[in-house]
Structures are given as structure tokens and as C-alpha cells.
N, C-alpha and C positions, 0 to 999 in steps of 0.2 A: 880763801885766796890770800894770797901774799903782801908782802909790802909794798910787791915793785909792781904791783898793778895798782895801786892808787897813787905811788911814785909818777907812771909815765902817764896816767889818766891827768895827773896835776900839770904835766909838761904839754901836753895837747889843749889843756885851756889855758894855759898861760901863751903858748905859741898862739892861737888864734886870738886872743885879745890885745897880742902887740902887733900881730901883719895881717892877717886874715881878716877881719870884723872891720879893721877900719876901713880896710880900704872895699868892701862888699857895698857898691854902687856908688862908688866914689872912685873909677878907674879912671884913667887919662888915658888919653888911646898909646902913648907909648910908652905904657905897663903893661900890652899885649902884647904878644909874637905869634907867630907860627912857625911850629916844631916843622910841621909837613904840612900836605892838605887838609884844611878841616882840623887840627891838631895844635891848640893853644895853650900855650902856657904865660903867665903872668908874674908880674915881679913878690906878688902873695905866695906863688906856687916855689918860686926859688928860694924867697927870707925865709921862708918855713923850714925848708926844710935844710939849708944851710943850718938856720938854729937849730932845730930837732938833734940833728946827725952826732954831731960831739955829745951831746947829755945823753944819748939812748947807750951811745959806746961807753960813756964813763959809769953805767949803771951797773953792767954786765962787761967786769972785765976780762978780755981778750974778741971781743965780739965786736962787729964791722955792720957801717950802714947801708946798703942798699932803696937807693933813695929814686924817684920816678926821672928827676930832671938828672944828676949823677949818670944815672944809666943811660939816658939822654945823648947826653954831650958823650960819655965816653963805655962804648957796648960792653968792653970786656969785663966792664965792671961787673956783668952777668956772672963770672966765674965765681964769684964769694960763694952761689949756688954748689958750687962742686965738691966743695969738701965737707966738716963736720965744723967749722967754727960756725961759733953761734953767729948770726946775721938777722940782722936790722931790719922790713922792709919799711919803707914808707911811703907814702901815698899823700903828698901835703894838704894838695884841693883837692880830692875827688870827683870829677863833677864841674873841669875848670870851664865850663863852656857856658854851663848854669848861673854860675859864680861872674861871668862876662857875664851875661844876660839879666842881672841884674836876679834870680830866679834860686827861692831857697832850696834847693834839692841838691846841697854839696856839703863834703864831710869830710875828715881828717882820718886815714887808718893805716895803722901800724901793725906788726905783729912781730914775735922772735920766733925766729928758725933754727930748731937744733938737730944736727945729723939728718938733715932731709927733711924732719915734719915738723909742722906748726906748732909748738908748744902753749903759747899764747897768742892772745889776739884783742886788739879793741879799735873800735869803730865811734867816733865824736861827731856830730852835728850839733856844729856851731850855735846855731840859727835857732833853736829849739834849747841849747844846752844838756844835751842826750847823750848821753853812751850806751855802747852794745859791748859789752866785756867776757872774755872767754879764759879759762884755762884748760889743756887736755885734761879728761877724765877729771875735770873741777867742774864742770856745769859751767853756764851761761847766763849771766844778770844783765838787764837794763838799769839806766842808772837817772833817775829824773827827778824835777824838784819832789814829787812824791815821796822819793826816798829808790830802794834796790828791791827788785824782786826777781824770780828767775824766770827767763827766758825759756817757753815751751813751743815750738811751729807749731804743734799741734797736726791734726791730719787734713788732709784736702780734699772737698767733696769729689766722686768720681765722675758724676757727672760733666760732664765737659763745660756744657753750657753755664753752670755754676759755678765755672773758675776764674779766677783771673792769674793773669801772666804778661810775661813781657820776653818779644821773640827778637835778640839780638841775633842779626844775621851777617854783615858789615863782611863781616871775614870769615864766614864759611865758601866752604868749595859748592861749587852751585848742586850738586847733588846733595847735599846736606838743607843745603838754602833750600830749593824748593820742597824739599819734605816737611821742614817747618816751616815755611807759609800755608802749605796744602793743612795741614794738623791745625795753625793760626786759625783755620776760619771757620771751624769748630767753638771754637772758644768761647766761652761768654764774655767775659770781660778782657782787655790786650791795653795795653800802654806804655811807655816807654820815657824814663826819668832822666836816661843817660849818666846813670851815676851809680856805679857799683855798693855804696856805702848805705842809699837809702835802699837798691833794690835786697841787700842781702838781710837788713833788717829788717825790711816788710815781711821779707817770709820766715825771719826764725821769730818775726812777733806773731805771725798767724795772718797779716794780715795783706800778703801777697802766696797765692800758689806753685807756682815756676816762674824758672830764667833762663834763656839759655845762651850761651858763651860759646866762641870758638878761641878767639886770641886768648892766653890764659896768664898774661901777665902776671908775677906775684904781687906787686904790691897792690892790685886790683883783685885776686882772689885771694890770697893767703889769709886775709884777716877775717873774713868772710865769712870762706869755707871752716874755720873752724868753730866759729859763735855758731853756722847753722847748725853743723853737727853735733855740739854740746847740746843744741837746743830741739835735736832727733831732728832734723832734715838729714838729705842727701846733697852730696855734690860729686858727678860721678860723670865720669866720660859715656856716650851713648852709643857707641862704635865699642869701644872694648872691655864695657861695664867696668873698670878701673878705676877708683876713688881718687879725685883729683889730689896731686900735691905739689909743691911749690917749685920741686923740678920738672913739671909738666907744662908746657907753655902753649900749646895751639893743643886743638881736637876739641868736636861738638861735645861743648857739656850741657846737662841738664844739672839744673838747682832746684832742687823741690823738697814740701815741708817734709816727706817721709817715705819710708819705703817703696809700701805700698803704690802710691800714687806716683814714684818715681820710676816704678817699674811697668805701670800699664802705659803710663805717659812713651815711655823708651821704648817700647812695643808699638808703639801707633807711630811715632816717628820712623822708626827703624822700617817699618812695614810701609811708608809713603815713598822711603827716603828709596826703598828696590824699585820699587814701583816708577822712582822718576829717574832709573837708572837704563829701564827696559828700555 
């Protein structure tokens, strides 16, 4: 891997130990907001990535940030998506609801987008000092006091009862909904983190089996979807078997460690999902 992945690995712990870390259970309540219902962002969530934004562009020159609170305040910023300049996403808190709740399961992730696909990708948890780092067709490292090893998903047992997963439904259309709660109660193990950064490296560490997504945000899948697939998972639309990418923004995805098991998984949903349409 390059330079500029230990470059912007340096910039994601330097930005959380001057806005992030301090203020992790040390909020005042008017460091909160709501974007919408249910939907908070914090003044950790905005210093971030205010900072962020100018050093990712002066890294990669002619390249534009796409940052979670930016898009926020102003939607067309979605357009950078459209053409082929490199583009930024960012992601500051991951997880900001967690990160309110006083509850470590929140995490910083970035990636760059060139001409449509994810070229690179890294995921930081704070809390832990962890990274999940990716480059296409480079493979996928975790990065911990241990030192760097490479990131494998590994495969998922098939049996149902021996898996675990996490069944986001929030924003599917309710025929999508009730096929994966019906498949849910199958499962052997089911939990939910609310945090795209630790669910995606649970499963490219092996140590989560599915996810599933309808809203498909970039700076929530982009950094993600490419550490898994370095790391042989899938992340793949289950309606039009289409491999997600960061011009894809809504439709049932499944996240899973591999093939295989993303395929019989997309079978059993798919076969609920008619089923709760009759």
C-alpha cells in the first residue's frame, strides 16, 4: 500500500484526539441536535469533519470532500457523485447516537471515489485504536497495537442457527421488511450496534455473518463495502444481484462474509420476501 494510506490513517487519529475523544462522555446537552427524527449530530460530528475536509483535498490534488454533515446542510452536494473527479467521503462519528450514549461502538470512515468505484478505503475506532484499511485489488489489513495483518471474512457457517447477523430494516419497503424479519427468526444469533464501522468490520474479521441495509448512503457503505470485499465478502443488492457502489443509494442490500453464504442467504429472503407479497 501507499503513502497516502498511512498519510490519512495519521489524519483520522489526529482528528479524533483533538474533537472526538475528548469530548466521548463529556457532552453538554447543547452539543446535540437533531438533523430529523431520531437523527443526531453533535459538535464532535461537525469539528471533525470541518477538519478532515481541507487535508483529504490537499492530499489528492483536484479531489472534493463529501462529508455526512455538508450533505446535511446542503443535498446537492450529492452531485460530486456524478462525474469522475476524485471525491472524499466522510463519515466523522459513525455511530453518533452511540457516541451520545456514552457507548463505544462509534468510528471514523473515509474513503476515495474515482470514476464511480471505491478505490480506497479505511475504517478507525477510536475507542480501541483500530483500523480496517483497504485498497482495490491491494487486499485488506487491520491495524492494531499488535502490529498489521491481513484481513480474511473467512466463510459463514450455513447453517442458520449458527450465524449471527444484524437485520437493519428502518428503511425498507415493507415487503422487503417482512421477508427479513420472517428469515430473522431463523437465526441463531441477531444484534444490532447501529454503527456501520463496527458492523462492516465484524464481518470482514470473521467475526460477524450478515447485514442488511436498505438506505445506502456513501459515506456509511463506501468504506465498508470495499475492506469487505478485499477481505472476500459480498455486498450486493438482493433484488437485482448488482454489487453495491457508491452511486447506489437505496435497495435491500445484503453484507455477507462470502459467496456462498450470500447467495443461499438472498435465496431465502427473496423466497419470504414473494411470499409476503401474495
Amino acid at each position: 500500500m501507499d503513502q497516502l494510506f498511512d498519510e490519512v490513517a495519521a489524519l483520522m487519529r489526529e482528528v479524533a484526539a483533538r474533537e472526538i475523544m475528548p469530548r466521548f462522555r463529556a457532552l453538554a446537552k447543547h452539543d446535540i441536535e437533531e438533523k430529523s427524527k431520531g437523527d443526531l449530530v453533535t459538535i464532535a460530528d461537525r469539528a471533525s469533519e470541518l477538519w478532515l475536509a481541507p487535508r483529504l483535498e490537499a492530499l489528492v490534488p483536484g479531489s472534493l470532500a463529501l462529508g455526512e454533515e455538508a450533505a446535511s446542510a446542503d443535498a446537492s452536494l450529492m452531485n460530486r457523485l456524478d462525474d469522475d473527479t476524485p471525491v472524499w467521503t466522510i463519515d466523522p462519528v459513525d455511530g453518533t447516537a452511540n457516541f451520545v450514549g456514552g457507548r463505544e461502538t462509534f468510528g471514523v470512515m473515509l474513503s476515495l471515489i474515482e470514476k464511480g468505484e471505491v478505490t480506497k478505503a479505511w475504517i478507525y475506532l477510536p475507542v480501541t485504536d483500530e483500523f480496517a484499511i483497504a485498497g482495490r485489488g491491494a487486499g485488506a489489513v487491520w491495524r492494531d497495537a499488535s502490529g498489521e495483518r491481513k484481513l480474511d471474512a473467512g466463510t459463514a457457517p450455513l447453517d442458520a442457527a449458527e450465524q449471527g447477523a444484524s437485520f437493519y430494516v428502518r428503511f425498507m419497503p415493507d415487503e422487503w421488511k417482512g421477508g427479513i424479519e420472517t428469515h430473522a427468526t431463523s437465526i441463531g444469533r441477531t444484534s444490532s450496534t447501529l454503527c456501520s464501522a463496527w458492523d462492516y468490520t465484524s464481518v470482514a474479521r470473521g467475526a460477524h455473518d450478515f447485514v442488511t441495509y436498505y438506505r445506502m448512503l456513501p459515506w456509511d457503505h463506501a468504506p465498508g463495502s470495499l475492506i469487505l470485499r478485499e477481505a472476500g465478502g459480498v455486498v450486493r443488492d438482493i433484488e437485482t444481484g448488482i454489487d453495491y457502489a457508491p452511486r447506489t443509494l437505496k435497495g435491500p442490500h445484503l453484507v455477507a462474509r462470502d459467496e456462498e453464504s450470500w447467495q443461499q442467504t438472498a435465496k431465502k429472503i427473496r423466497s419470504l420476501t414473494n411470499k409476503s407479497k401474495k
